[in-house]
N, C-alpha and C positions, 0 to 999 in steps of 0.2 A: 428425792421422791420419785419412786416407779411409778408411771403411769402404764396399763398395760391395760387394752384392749384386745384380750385376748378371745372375741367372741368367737368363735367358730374357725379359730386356726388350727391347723392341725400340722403334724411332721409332714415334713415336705414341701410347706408352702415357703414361697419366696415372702419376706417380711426385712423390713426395714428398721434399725434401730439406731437410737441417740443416746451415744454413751455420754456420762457426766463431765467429760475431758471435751468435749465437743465435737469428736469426730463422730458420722454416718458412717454406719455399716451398710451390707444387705446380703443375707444371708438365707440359707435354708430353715428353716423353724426344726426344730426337733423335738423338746422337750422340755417342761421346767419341774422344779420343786419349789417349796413355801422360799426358799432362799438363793435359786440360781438358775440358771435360763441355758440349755443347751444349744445351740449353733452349729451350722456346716458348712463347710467354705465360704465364709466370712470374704468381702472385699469391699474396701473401703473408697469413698466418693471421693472424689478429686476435678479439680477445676484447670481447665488442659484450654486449647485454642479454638475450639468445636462448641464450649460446653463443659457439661458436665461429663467426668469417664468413670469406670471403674478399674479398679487394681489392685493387688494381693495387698491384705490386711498385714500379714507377716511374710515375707519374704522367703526367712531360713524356717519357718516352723515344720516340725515331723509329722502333723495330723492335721488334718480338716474338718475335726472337730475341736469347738472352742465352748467351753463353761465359761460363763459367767454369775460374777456375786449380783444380784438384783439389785445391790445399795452402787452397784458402778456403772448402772442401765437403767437412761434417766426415759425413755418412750421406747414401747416397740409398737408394732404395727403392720400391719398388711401391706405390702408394695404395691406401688401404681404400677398398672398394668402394660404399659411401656416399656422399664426402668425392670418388672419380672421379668419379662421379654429377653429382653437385652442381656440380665443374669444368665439365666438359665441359657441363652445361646453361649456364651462368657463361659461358664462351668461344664458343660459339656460338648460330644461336637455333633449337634441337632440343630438345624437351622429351624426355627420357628413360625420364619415370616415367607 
């Protein structure tokens, strides 16, 4: 089951998602349809000696942009504002803070 709070997201926003395998994303929002949920440089949460990191979804992948089926994306959601932070420094090279 998709739960999608998708009140007032728009492309671009940093947004957090739980895919049905258990892994966390966080990603750029882009775009959905009735059946699939567009993404941008996807990197996925991992548990390091600090905490929480983040780190490439897919390694060898050719694009930085990911579809997904909405039946394999069990929550999305708006990123805490920290954790968007931290992305967005992550993906590009603009210091934020």
């Amino acid at each position: 089951m998709l739960i999608n709070i998708n009140k007032g997201m728009a492309s671009g926003d940093v947004v957090s998602l739980k895919l049905i395998n258990g892994e966390e994303l966080v990603a750029r929002y882009d775009s959905e349809t009735e059946d699939t949920i567009k993404i941008n440089k996807p990197l996925c949460i991992t548990l390091n000696g600090q905490g929480l990191g983040m780190m490439p979804w897919m390694f060898l992948g050719n694009s930085e942009e990911v579809t997904f089926k909405k039946s394999h994306v069990f929550a999305i959601m708006p990123c805490k504002k920290d954790a968007a932070i931290q992305y967005r420094e992550s993906t590009s090279d603009i210091a934020l803070r």
